[in-house]
N, C-alpha and C positions, 0 to 999 in steps of 0.2 A: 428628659428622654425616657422614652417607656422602653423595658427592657425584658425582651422573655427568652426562658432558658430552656435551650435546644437539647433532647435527650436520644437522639437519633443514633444508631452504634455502630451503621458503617459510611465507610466512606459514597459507597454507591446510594445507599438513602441520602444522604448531604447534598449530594450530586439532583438525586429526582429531586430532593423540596423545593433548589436552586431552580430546578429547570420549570415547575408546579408554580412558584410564586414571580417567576421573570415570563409566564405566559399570562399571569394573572393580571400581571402590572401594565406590560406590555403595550394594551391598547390605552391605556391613559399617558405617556409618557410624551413628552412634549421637547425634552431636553435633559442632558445628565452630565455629570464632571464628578471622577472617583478620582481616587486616592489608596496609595496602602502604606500600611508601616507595622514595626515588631516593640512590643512593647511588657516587659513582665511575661516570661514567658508564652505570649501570644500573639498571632499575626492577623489585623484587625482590617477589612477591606470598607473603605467608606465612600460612599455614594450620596451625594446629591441632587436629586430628581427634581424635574419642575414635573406635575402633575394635573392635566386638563378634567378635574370632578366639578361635574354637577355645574359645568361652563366657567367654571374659573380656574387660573391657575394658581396651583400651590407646591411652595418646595418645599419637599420633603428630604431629611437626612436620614440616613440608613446606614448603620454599622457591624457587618458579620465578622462575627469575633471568634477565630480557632485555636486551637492549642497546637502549639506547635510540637510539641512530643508525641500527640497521637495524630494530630492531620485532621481532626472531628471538630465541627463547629461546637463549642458550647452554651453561645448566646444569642440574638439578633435585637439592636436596639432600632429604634426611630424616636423621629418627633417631627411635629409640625407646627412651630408655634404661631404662626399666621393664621392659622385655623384648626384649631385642639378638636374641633368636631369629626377632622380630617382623619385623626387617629383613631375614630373607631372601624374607621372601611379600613384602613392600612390593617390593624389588627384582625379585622375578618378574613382578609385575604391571607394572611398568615396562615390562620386557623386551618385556611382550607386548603391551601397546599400541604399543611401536615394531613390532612387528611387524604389527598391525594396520595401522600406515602403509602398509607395505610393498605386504600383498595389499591393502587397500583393498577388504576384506569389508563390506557393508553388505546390512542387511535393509528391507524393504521396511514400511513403516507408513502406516494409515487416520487422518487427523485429519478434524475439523470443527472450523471458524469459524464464527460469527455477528457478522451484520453488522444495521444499522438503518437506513430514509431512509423521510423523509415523501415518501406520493405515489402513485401506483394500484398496483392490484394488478401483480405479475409473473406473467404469463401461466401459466406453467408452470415444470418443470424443464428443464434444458438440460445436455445433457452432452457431451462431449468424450472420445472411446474409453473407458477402464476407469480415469481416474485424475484424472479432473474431472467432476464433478455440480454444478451451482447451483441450489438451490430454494427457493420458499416455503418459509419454515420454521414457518409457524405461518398457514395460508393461511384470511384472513377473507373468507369469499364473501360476507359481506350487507353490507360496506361497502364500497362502490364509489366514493366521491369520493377526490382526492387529498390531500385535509389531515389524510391518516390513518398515524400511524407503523407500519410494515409490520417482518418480519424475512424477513431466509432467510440460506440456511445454502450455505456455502461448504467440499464436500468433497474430498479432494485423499489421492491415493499418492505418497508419496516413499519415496528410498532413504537410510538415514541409520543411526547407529552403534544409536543407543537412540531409545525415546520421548521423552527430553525435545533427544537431537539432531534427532530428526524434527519435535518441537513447534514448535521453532525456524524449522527450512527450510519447513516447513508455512504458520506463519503469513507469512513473509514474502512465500511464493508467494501465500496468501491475500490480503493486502495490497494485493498490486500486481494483483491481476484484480479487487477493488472497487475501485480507482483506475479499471481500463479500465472498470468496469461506469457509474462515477460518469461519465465522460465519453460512452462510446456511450447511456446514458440519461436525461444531463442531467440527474441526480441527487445531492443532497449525500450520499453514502454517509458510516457511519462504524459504527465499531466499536461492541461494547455498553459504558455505561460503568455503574457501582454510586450515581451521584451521586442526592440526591435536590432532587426539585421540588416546590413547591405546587399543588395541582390544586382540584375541588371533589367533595363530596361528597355524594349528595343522601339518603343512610340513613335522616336524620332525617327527611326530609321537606322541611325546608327545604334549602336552599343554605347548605353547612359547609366552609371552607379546612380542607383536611387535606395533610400532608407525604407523601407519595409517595416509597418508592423506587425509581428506573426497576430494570426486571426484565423477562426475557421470558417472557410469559406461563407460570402454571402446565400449563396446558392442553396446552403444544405439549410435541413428541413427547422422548421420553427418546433421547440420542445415541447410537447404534447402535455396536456393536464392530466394525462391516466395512462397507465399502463398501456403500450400498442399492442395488440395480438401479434402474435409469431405469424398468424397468416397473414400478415401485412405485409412479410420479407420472404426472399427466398431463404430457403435451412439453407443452411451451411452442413458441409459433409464434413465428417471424421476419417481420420486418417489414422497409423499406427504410428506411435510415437515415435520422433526423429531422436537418435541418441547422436546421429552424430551433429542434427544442430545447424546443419549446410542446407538454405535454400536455392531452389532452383534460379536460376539466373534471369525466366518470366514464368510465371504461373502464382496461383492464390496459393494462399496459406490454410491451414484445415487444424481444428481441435485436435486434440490425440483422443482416441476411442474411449480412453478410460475416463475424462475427465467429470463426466456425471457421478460416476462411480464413486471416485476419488473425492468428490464434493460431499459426498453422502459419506461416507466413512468418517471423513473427520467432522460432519456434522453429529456423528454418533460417539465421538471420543471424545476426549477431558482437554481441558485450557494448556494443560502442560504442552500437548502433542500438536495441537492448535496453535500455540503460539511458538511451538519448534520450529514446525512448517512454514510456518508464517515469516517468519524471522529469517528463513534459511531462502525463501526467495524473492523476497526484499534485497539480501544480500546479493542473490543472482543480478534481479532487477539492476542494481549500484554496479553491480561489476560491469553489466554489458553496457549500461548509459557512461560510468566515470572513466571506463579501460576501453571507451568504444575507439580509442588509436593511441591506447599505452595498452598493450599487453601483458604487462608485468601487475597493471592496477587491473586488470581483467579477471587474470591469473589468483591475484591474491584473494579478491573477493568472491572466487567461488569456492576457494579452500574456506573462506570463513563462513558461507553457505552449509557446506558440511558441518563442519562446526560447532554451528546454531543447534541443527537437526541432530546430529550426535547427543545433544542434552534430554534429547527424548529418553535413550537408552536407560532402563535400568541395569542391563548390565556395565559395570563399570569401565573394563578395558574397551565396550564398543563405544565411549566417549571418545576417542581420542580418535583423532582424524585417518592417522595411516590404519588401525585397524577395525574403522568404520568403514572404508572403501574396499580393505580384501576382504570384509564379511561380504556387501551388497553388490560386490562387482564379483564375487566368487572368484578370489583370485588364490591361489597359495605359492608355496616356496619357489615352486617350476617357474611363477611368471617373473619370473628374473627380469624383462625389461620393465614392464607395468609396475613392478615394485620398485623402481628407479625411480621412476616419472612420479611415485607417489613422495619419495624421500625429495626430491629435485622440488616439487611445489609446495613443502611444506619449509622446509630448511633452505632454500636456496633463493625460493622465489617471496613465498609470505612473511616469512619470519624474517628476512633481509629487508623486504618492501616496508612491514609494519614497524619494526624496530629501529631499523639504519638508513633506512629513506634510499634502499639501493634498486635501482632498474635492472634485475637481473634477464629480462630480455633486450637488453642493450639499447632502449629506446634513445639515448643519448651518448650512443658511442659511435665513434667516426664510421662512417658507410657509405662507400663510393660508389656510383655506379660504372662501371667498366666494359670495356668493351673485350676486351680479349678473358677476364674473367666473371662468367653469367651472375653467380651469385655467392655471396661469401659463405663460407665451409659453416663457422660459427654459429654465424644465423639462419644458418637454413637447420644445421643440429637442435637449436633452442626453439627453433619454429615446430618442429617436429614432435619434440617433448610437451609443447603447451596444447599440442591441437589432440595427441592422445588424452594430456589432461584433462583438457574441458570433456574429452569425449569422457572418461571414467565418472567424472562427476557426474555426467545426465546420467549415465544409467543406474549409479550408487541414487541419484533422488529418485528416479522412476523407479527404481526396484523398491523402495524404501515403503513408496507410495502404495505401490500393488502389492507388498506384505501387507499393509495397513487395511486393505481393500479385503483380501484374503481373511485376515484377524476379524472384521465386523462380521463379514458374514459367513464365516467357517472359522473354528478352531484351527491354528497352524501351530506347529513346533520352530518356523525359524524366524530368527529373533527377536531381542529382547522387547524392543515395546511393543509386542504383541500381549 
C-alpha cells in the first residue's frame, strides 16, 4: 500500500484537499463501501472505490489516517493491486489536490433552498447585490389569511471547489438567513421535509381522510441554472420592524428596513459576533417552530436566544441574561414590572423548563372551559407575562442589532461589543 504523509496544519486545509481530491475522483467512481475505526491513537476512514480508468474497472482501497489528539490528517494510503499502473493517476491526483490547497482556486456556483412557514404572504422578492435573492417561491395571491403554508426560495453565489462543495456552504449560508428571516418575521421558518400527513379530501363529494405527502406544489416554477434577476419579481417592500411580533390577521409580510444594513454590519465584524447572532436566532427559530403550542418551550428558547448573543459582550456583567435585556431594552430600577417578567422568564420559566422538565405556563394543568367563568385568573396572569416577554426579547435583539449597525459605520459609546 503506497503511503504519503499529509503536512497540512489546519483543519480547514484537510477539509479543501478532501473536497480538491473527492472532485477529482468523482468522475471515475463507479462504486464505493467505507469503513471507519480507532486504532493506536488514530481514527482511520477506509474506502473502497471501484474506479472506471481508461474503460476498465479497478478497485481501489484508500485509507485517511488522523490523529486523534489534534483532528489533522497525518497520512493517506492506497493501493491497487489489480493494476499497479493504476497507482500512478491515483498518485497525481493526490499531488494535485494538494496543490489545489495551495492556490486555493475556487469557482463560483448558483444554489437554491426552499424553505416553508405558516403565515401571510411575503411581500415580494428581496435582494442583496448579485449573490442573494429571497422570494416567493410559489406566490398564492387569492389566499390572504395567515393559517396558510407559504414557500420561497432562498438563492445564493458562493465560491467553493465543486457543486456538491458549493451545496454544502450554500445550504449552510441558507440556513442561517431563515434563522434571521425566522426572527426579524416572527415566523417558525423550516426546511422542506418528505413526511406524510392526514388531511381531507372532498373528491368524493363527501369528507375522505386521505395520506398526504408534504411537497411543494407541482405548479411552482422549475429551479433555474443561474441566478434570476430581481427584475424578474415584484421587490418586496420594507416595513419598520415589528417588536411586538403580531401579524395582521390578512395582509403580506414586509423585511424590516434595516435588514441590508444589518447584513452588512456583520459582514464587516469577526466570527465571534457572527456566530453570536447566528446562534441566538437559530434559537429563536427552535422556540417559535418547538413552543409553536407549548409556551413555556416558546418562552424558554428565546431567553436562550439572549443567551447565545450575550456571549458577544465583552463586558462581563452584560453576559448574563437579566442584565443584557435592562442594558438593550433600556430598562432601570423604576421598571419594576418589566424587571419582573425578566426574573419570571429566566427563574421561573427557563431554568424550571431546562432543568426540571416543568411547564410553567401551565400547558398540562387542568383548564375548563366554562360558561359563567370567561377565563381563568392564572392563565390569563401568565399569558400576560410571556407576551411582554417575547415583546422585550425583540427589541433587546433589534436593538443589539442597530448598535452593531451603528458600531461599523460610526463610532458609538453604548455597549460592549461595540
Amino acid at each position: 500500500m503506497q503511503e504519503m504523509e499529509m503536512t497540512l496544519e489546519t483543519e480547514d486545509q484537510n477539509k479543501v484537499f478532501l473536497n480538491y481530491l473527492d472532485s477529482y475522483i468523482d468522475p471515475f467512481v463507479r462504486g464505493s463501501f467505507a469503513s471507519a475505526h480507532s486504532e493506536n491513537g488514530h481514527f482511520i476512514n477506509r474506502t473502497n472505490l471501484t474506479l472506471d480508468i481508461d474503460g476498465e474497472l479497478s478497485r481501489v482501497g484508500f485509507e485517511v489516517v488522523y490523529s486523534i489528539e489534534t483532528g489533522l490528517m497525518t497520512s493517506i494510503k492506497f493501493d491497487c493491486k489489480e493494476r499497479p499502473s493504476v497507482e500512478g493517476k491515483i498518485q497525481a491526483l493526490i499531488y494535485q489536490a494538494y496543490q489545489g490547497v495551495i492556490s486555493n482556486k475556487k469557482e463560483v456556483f448558483y444554489k437554491r433552498y426552499l424553505y416553508r412557514y405558516v403565515g401571510g404572504r411575503l411581500n415580494g422578492a428581496y435582494s442583496k447585490g448579485r449573490t442573494l435573492l429571497i422570494a416567493p417561491y410559489w406566490p398564492d395571491q387569492d389566499n390572504v389569511t395567515t393559517d396558510i403554508e407559504r414557500f420561497f426560495s432562498v438563492d445564493v453565489k458562493v465560491e467553493a471547489v465543486d457543486h456538491e462543495d458549493a451545496n454544502v456552504k450554500g445550504n449552510i449560508l441558507a440556513d442561517k438567513l431563515a434563522a434571521k428571516l425566522s426572527f426579524w418575521l416572527n415566523l417558525g421558518i423550516e426546511g422542506l421535509s418528505i413526511e406524510h400527513i392526514w388531511g381531507v379530501s372532498h373528491k368524493s363529494g363527501a369528507p375522505e381522510g386521505v395520506l398526504f405527502q408534504r411537497c411543494v406544489p407541482p405548479e411552482a416554477p422549475r429551479i433555474p441554472k443561474e441566478m434570476p434577476s430581481k427584475k424578474e419579481f415584484k421587490a418586496g417592500e420594507v416595513s419598520d420592524f415589528q417588536a411586538q411580533g403580531i401579524h395582521n390577521i390578512m395582509g403580506d409580510v414586509y423585511l424590516p428596513r434595516c435588514w441590508k444594513n444589518l447584513l452588512s454590519a456583520l459582514e464587516k465584524s469577526g466570527d465571534e459576533i457572527n456566530q453570536a447572532y447566528d446562534s441566538c436566532c437559530f434559537m429563536y427559530q427552535m422556540g417559535l417552530n418547538a413552543g409553536r403550542y407549548h409556551p413555556t418551550v416558546q418562552a424558554s428558547y428565546m431567553v436562550a436566544a439572549i443567551e447565545s448573543l450575550a456571549l458577544s459582550e465583552k463586558e462581563p456583567s452584560l453576559r448574563h441574561f437579566s442584565n443584557f435585556m435592562r442594558f438593550y431594552c433600556d430598562l432601570t430600577e423604576n421598571h419594576k414590572n418589566e424587571n419582573e417578567v425578566l426574573k419570571f422568564l429566566y427563574e421561573d420559566v427557563r431554568s424550571k423548563h431546562f432543568h426540571s422538565g416543568r411547564f410553567t405556563a401551565g400547558e398540562h394543568e387542568y383548564s375548563r372551559n366554562s360558561h359563567i367563568s370567561f377565563q381563568n385568573v392564572k392563565s390569563r396572569m401568565l399569558r400576560k407575562k410571556l407576551d411582554i416577554g417575547r415583546y422585550l426579547v425583540r427589541i433587546a435583539i433589534y436593538n443589539w442589532g442597530m448598535d452593531l449597525i451603528g458600531k461599523v459605520n460610526t463610532p458609538t459609546e453604548r455597549g460592549s461589543s461595540k
